[in-house]
C-alpha positions in Angstrom: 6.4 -11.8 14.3 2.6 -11.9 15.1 0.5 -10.9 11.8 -3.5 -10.4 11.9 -5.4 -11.1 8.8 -8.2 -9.3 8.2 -9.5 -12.6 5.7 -13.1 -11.4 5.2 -11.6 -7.9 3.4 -11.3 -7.9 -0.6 -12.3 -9.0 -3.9 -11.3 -12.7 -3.7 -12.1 -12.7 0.3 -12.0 -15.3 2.3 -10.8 -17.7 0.0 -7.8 -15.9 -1.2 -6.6 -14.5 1.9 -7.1 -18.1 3.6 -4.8 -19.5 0.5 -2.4 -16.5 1.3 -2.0 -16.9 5.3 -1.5 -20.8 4.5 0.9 -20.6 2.0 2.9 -18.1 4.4 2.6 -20.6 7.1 4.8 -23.2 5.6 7.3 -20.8 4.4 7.4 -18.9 8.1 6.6 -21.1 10.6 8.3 -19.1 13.0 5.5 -16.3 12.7 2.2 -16.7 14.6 -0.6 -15.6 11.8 -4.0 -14.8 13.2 -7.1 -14.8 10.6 -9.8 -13.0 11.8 -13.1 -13.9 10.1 -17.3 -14.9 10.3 -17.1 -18.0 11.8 -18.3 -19.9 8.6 -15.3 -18.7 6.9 -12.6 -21.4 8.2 -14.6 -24.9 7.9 -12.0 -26.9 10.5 -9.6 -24.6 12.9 -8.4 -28.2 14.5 -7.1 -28.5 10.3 -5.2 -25.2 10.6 -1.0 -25.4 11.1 0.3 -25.0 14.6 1.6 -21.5 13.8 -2.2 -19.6 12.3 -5.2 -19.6 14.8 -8.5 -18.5 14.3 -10.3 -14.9 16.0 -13.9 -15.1 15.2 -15.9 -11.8 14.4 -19.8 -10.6 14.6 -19.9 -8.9 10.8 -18.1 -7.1 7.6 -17.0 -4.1 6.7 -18.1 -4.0 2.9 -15.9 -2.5 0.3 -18.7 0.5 -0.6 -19.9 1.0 2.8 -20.4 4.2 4.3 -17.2 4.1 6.8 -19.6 6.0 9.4 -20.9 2.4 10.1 -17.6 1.3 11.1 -18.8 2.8 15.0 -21.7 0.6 14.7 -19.6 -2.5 13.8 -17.1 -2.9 16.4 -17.0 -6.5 16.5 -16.1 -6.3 12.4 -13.4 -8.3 10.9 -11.2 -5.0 10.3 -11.8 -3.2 13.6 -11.2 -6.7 15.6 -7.9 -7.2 13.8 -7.0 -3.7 14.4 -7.7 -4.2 18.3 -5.2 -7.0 18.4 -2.5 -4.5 17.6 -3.7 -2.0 19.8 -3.9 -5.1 23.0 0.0 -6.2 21.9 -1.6 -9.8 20.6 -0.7 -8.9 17.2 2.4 -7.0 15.3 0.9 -6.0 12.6 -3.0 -6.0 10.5 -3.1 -6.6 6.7 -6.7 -6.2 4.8 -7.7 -6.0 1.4 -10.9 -4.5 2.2 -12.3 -1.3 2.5 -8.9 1.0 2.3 -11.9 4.0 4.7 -12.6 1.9 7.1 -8.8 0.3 7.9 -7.8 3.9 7.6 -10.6 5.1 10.1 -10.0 1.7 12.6 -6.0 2.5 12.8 -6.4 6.1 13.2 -9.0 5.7 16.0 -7.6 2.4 17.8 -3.9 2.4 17.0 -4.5 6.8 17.1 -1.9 9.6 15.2 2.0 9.9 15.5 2.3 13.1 16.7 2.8 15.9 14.5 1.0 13.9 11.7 -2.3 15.4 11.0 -3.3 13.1 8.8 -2.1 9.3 7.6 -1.0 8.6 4.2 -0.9 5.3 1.9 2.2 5.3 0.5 3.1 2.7 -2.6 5.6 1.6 -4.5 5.4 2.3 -7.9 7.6 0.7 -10.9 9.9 3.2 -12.7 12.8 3.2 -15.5 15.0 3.7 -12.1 13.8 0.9 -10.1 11.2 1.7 -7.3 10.1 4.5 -6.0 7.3 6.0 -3.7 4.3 8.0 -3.9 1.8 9.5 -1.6 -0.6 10.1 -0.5 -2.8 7.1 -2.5 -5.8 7.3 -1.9 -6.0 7.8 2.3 -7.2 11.6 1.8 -8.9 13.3 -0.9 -8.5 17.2 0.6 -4.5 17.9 2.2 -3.4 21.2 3.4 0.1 22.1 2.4 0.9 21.0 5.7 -0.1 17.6 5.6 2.1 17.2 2.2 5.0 18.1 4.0 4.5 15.6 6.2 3.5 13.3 4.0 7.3 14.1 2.5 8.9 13.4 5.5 7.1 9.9 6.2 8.1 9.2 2.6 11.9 10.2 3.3 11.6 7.7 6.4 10.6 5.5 3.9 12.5 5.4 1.3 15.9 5.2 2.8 14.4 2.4 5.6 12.9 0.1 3.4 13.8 0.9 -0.1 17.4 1.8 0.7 17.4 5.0 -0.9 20.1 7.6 1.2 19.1 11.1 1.1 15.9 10.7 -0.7 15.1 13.3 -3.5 11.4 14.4 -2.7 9.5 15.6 -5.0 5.9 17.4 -5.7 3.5 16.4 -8.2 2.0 19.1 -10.0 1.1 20.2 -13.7 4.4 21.7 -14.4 7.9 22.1 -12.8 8.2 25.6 -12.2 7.8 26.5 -9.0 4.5 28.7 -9.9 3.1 25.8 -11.6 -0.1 24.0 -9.8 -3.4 25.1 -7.7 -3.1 26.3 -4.2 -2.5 23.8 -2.8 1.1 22.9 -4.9 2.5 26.2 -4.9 1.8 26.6 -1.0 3.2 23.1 -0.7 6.2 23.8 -2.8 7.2 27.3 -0.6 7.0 25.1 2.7 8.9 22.1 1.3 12.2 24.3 0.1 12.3 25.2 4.1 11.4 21.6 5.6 15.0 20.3 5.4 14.4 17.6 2.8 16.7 17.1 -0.3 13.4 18.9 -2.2 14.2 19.2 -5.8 10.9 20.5 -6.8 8.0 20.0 -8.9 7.3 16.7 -11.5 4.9 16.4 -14.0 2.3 13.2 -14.0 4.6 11.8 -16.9 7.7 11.9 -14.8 6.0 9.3 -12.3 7.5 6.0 -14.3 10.2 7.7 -15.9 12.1 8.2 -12.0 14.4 11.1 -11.6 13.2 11.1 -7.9 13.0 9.0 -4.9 9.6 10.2 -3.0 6.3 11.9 -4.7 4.0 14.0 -2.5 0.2 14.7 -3.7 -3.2 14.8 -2.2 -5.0 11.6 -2.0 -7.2 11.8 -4.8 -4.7 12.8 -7.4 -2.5 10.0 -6.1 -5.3 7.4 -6.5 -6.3 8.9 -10.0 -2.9 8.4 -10.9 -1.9 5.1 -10.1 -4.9 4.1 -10.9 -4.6 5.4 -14.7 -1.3 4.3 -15.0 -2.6 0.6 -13.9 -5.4 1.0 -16.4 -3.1 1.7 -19.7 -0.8 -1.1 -18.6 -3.2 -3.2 -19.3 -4.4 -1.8 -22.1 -1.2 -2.0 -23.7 -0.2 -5.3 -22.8 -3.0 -6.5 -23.8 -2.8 -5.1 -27.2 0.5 -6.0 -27.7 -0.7 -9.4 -27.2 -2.9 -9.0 -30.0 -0.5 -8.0 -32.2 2.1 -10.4 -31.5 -0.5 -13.5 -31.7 -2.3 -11.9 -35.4 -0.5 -13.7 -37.7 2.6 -16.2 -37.8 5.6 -14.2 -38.4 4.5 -11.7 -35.6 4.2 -14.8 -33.3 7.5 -15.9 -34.6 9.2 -12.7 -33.6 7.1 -13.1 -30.3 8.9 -16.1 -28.8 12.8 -14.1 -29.6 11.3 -11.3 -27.6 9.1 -14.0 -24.6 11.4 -13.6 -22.1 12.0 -9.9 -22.1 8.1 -9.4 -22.2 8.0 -11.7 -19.1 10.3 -9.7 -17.5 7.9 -6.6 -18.3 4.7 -8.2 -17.3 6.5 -9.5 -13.9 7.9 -5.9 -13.3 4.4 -4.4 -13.3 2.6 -6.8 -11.8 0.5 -6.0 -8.8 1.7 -9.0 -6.6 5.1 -7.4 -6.3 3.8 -4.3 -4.7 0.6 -5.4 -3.1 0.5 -3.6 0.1 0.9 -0.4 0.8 1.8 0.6 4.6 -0.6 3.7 6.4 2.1 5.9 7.4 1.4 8.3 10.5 -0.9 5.6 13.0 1.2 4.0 15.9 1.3 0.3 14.6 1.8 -1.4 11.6 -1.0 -1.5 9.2 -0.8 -2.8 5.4 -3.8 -1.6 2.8 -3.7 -4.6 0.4 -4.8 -4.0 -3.2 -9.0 -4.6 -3.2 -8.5 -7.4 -6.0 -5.5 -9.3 -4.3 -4.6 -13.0 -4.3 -2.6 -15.3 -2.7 0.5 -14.2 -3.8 -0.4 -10.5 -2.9 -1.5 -11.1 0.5 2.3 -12.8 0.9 3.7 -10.0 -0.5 1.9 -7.5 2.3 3.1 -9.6 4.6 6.9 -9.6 3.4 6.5 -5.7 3.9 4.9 -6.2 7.0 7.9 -8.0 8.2 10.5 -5.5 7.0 8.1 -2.5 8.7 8.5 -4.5 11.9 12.5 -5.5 11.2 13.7 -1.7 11.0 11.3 -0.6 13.8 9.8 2.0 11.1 7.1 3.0 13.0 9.0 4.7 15.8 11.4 6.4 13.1 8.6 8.2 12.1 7.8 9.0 15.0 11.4 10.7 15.3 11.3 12.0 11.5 8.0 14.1 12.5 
């Protein structure tokens, strides 16, 4: 498989990404990893392993820049890894950048599946039941009922391709589950999904989303990002004040190493590395929206997903699905 690295994009970027693509490169040498970059950012390409080369770009996409400037930056590290997909020199583009501009590169260069209006970031989120998916994340702040439904049916696709889930049980978030529950755009949402031929079982509340008891969650954008984005936030609170507690005096630090290993299988179960990239759903290619604050281990972790995208041929059974 041929991956393009979009190493200028993120938090940690370009070290991090570099550290990423290298690490994958002695693990997969069978894969051709292209890191696209500023020329400064790779000090020797006669260093790097047979299987990664080097694209060179003009400029950066920054993480708060208007994505309107995008058009005027063509020769940027996340449109030029893009247009490897588009020209067949790459399988796949992975970025930890700006999550408008990938979105607004893939949706012009790679363009729409048809009968998608919209595409949708769609994550895998840590549950009592295992894992399970939610979208939209963060790709569109206003839906139409419409654009949930197909948002529901990427997810379906999804789920049962790459998380091995048969038959999917879709639900809606709203603020209740009764069926009159939510704002317009829910309840419209919830009357077209009972006809779309998914196994819909309604709405879920926000405190459903780790406690399982589905397989796909459908929202808007913004109340997906809000979300996963809250729940990320008081994880860490409360690891980190469990930490506290267990280190405050020496019989809770006593009772700290009988319980060590179950806590590290806690802290490894939400960790952002396992999940660290989230596919857009609805452009015609492969593209991975890597957490902003990624590392190494991350960026390895898109790329595994990258892989499995490529593996199952998702892409063109969304294509079918809508």
């Amino acid at each position: 498989m041929r991956i393009a690295f979009d190493i200028m994009g993120g938090d940690n970027a370009p070290a991090a990404i570099i550290e990423g693509v290298l690490a994958l490169a002695g693990s997969s040498p069978q894969d051709e990893l292209i890191m696209v970059g500023l020329p400064e950012a790779v000090a020797q390409e006669s260093a790097l392993p047979a299987n990664v080369r080097f694209v060179s770009c003009g400029s950066v996409m920054a993480m708060d820049e208007d994505v309107r400037n995008l058009l005027k930056k063509k020769d940027s590290s996340i449109w030029v890894a893009t247009d490897l997909v588009k020209k067949g020199e790459a399988d796949a583009i992975i970025s930890a950048g700006s999550t408008g501009a990938q979105m607004t590169a893939a949706t012009l260069l790679l363009s729409r599946l048809k009968g998608c209006e919209r595409p949708a970031i769609a994550t895998v989120l840590p549950t009592q039941e295992g894992g399970k998916l939610l979208l939209d994340a963060g790709a569109n702040a206003d839906c139409s009922a419409q654009m949930l439904v197909s948002f529901a049916k990427m997810g379906a696709v999804y789920a049962e391709q790459l998380l091995d889930l048969p038959n999917p049980r879709v639900a809606l978030l709203s603020n209740g589950t009764e069926e009159h529950k939510g704002n317009k755009l829910t309840i419209e949402a919830h009357a077209l999904l009972k006809e779309a031929g998914l196994n819909f079982i309604g709405n879920k509340e926000g405190r459903d989303i780790l406690k399982g008891g589905y397989d796909v969650m459908v929202c808007d954008g913004m109340s997906g990002n809000i979300a996963i984005k809250s729940m990320e936030g008081a994880i860490l609170v409360l690891m980190g004040m469990l930490k506290k507690e267990l280190t405050s005096s020496l019989k809770t630090k006593l009772g700290a190493m009988l319980v060590k290993n179950g806590l590290s299988r806690m802290k490894k179960t939400f960790s952002q590395d396992n999940n660290s990239g989230a596919p857009l759903l609805g452009v015609k290619g492969i593209s991975i929206v890597c957490h902003g604050n990624s590392d190494a281990k991350g960026i390895v972790s898109a790329s595994q997903l990258a892989k499995k995208c490529f593996e199952h041929d998702f892409v063109n059974k969304l294509a079918t699905a809508l």
